[in-house]
C-alpha positions as CSV (number, residue, x, y, z in Angstrom):
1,X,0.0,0.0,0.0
2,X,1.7,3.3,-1.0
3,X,-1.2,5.5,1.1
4,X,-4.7,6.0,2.2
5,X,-6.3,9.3,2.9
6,X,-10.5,8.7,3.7
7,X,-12.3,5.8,2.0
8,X,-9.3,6.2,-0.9
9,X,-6.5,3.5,-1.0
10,X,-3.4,3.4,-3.5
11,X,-1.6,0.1,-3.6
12,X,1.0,-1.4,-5.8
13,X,0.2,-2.7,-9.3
14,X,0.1,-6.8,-9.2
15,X,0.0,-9.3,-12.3
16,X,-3.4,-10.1,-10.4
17,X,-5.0,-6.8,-11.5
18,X,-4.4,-7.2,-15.4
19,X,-8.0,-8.1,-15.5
20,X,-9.2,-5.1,-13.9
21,X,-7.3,-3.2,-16.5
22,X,-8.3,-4.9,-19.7
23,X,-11.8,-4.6,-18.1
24,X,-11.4,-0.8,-18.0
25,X,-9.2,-0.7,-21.3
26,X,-11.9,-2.0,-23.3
27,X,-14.6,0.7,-21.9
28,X,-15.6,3.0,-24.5
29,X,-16.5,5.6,-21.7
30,X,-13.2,5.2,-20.1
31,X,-11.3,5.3,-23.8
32,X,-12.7,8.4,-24.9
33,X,-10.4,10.0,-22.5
34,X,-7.5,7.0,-22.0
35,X,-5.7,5.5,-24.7
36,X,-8.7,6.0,-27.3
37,X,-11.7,4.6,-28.2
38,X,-9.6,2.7,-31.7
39,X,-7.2,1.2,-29.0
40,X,-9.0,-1.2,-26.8
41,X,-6.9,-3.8,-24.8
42,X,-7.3,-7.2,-23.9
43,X,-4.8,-9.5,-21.8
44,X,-1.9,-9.5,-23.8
45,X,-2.1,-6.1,-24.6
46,X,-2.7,-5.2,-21.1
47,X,0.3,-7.2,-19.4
48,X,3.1,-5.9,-22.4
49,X,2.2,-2.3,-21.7
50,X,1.9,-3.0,-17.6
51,X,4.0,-5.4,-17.0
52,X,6.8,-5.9,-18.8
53,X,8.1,-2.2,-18.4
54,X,11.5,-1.2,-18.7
55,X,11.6,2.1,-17.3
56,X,10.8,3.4,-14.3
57,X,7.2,4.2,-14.2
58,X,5.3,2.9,-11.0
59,X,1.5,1.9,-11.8
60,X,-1.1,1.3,-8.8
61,X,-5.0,0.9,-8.0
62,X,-6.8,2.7,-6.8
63,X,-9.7,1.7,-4.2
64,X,-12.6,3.7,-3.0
65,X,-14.1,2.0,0.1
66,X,-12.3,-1.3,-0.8
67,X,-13.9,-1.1,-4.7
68,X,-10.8,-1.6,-7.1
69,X,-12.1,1.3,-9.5
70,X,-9.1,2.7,-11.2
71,X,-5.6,3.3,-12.3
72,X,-2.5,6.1,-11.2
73,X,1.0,6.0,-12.1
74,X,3.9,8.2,-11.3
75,X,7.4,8.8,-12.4
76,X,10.3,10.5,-12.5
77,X,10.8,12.6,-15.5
78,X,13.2,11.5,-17.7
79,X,16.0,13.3,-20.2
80,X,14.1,13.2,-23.0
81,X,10.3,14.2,-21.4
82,X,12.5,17.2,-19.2
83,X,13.6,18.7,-22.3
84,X,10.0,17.9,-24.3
85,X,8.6,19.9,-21.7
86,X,11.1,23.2,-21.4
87,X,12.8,21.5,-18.1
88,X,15.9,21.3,-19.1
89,X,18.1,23.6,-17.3
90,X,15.7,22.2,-13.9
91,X,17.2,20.6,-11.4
92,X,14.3,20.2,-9.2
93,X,13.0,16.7,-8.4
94,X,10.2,16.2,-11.0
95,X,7.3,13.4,-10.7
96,X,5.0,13.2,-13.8
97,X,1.6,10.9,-13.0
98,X,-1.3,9.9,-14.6
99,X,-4.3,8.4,-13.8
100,X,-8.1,7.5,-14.7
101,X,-11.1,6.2,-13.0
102,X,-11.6,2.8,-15.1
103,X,-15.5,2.6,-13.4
104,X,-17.8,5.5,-14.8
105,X,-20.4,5.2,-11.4
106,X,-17.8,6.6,-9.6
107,X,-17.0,9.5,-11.8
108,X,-18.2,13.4,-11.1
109,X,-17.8,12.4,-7.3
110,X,-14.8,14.1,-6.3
111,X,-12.8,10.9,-6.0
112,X,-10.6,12.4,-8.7
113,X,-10.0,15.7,-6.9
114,X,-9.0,13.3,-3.4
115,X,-6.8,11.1,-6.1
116,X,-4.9,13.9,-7.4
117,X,-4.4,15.7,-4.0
118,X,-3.3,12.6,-2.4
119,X,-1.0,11.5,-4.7
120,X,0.7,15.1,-4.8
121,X,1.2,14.9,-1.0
122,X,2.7,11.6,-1.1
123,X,5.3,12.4,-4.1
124,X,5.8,15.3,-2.2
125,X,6.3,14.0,1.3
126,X,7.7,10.7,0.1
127,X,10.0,11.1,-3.0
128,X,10.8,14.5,-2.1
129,X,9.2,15.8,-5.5
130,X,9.6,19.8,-5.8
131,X,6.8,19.5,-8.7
132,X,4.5,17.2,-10.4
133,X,3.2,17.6,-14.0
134,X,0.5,16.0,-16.1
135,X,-0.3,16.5,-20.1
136,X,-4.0,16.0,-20.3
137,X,-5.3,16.8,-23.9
138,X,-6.8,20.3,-24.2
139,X,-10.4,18.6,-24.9
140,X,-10.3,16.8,-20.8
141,X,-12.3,19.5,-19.9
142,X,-13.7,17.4,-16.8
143,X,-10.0,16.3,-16.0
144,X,-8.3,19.5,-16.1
145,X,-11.0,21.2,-14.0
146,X,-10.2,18.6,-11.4
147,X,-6.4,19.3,-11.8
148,X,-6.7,23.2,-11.3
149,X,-8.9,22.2,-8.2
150,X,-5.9,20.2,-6.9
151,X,-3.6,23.5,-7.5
152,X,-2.1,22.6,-10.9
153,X,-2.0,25.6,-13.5
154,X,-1.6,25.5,-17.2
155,X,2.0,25.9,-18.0
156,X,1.9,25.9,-22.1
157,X,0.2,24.1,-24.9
158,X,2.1,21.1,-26.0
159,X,0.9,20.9,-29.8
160,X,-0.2,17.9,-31.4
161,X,1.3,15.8,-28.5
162,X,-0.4,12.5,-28.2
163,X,-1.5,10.2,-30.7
164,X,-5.5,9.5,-29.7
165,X,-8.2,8.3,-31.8
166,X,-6.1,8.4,-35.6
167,X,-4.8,11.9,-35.1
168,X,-2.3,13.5,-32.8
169,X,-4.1,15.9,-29.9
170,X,-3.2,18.9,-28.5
171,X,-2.6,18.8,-24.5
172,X,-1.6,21.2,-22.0
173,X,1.5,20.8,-19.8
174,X,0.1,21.3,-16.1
175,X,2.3,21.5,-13.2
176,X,1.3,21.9,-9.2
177,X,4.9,23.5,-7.5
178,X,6.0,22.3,-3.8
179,X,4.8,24.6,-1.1
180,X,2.1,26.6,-3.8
């Protein structure tokens, strides 16, 4: 278990939960935002993307009053995403995450907005991260209300920066700063 803050727990990823994510990954509802509605994933797909990671990225569940109902990773930003981003000459500690609810009941509840702040705190408190960033696409209306709740701000408009749906999307770099 990284942490728990109310009726919200975030524990480690496990091979066990590779259903729960090919469940969610195949959602249209939860694609439209996640991956894209042209991308659905089943087992295999699930478990190469997941599980047999390289890098460094950390992927957990999250639980709302013991209900697995979603997805959050975090990271440390690498060379490549520091300088994609304008971080270049920053040598502050920097975490990127993302995350999304994989069961639509529990969406427009404000489980998102405890998510988000929670995981902030612990990067913060935990891995000593002076900032944390997202990219959500410019169209996440929903998801980038809950970030500005949560103290992020739009930094600048990262042009045609993820693939989603056949075409690439526009997204916003958003980053919340230690101590704002």
């Amino acid at each position: 278990m990284l942490f728990t803050n109310n009726h919200l727990l975030v524990r480690n990823l496990e091979l066990k939960d590779n259903h729960l994510l090919a469940k969610w990954l195949s959602d249209p509802a939860v694609l439209e935002y996640y991956e894209g509605r042209d991308n659905p994933f089943d087992l295999k797909k699930v478990n190469q993307k997941f599980f047999d990671r390289k890098n460094e990225v950390n992927g957990c569940i999250i639980e709302y009053n013991k209900i697995e109902i979603g997805y959050i990773q975090y990271y440390q930003l690498d060379q490549n995403t520091r300088n994609e981003y304008g971080y270049e000459g920053n040598r502050e500690n920097i975490y990127g995450i993302d995350q999304f609810i994989g069961e639509p009941n529990y969406w427009n509840k404000g489980i998102g907005t405890l998510l988000v702040q929670s995981m902030v705190n612990f990067l913060i408190e935990q891995k000593q991260a002076d900032m944390v960033v997202m990219d959500p696409q410019i169209k996440n209306v929903r998801a980038i209300h809950c970030y500005e709740k949560c103290g992020f701000t739009k930094i600048k408009m990262l042009p045609k920066h993820e693939l989603h749906e056949g075409e690439y999307r526009d997204c916003w770099l958003m980053e919340y700063k230690k101590g704002q």
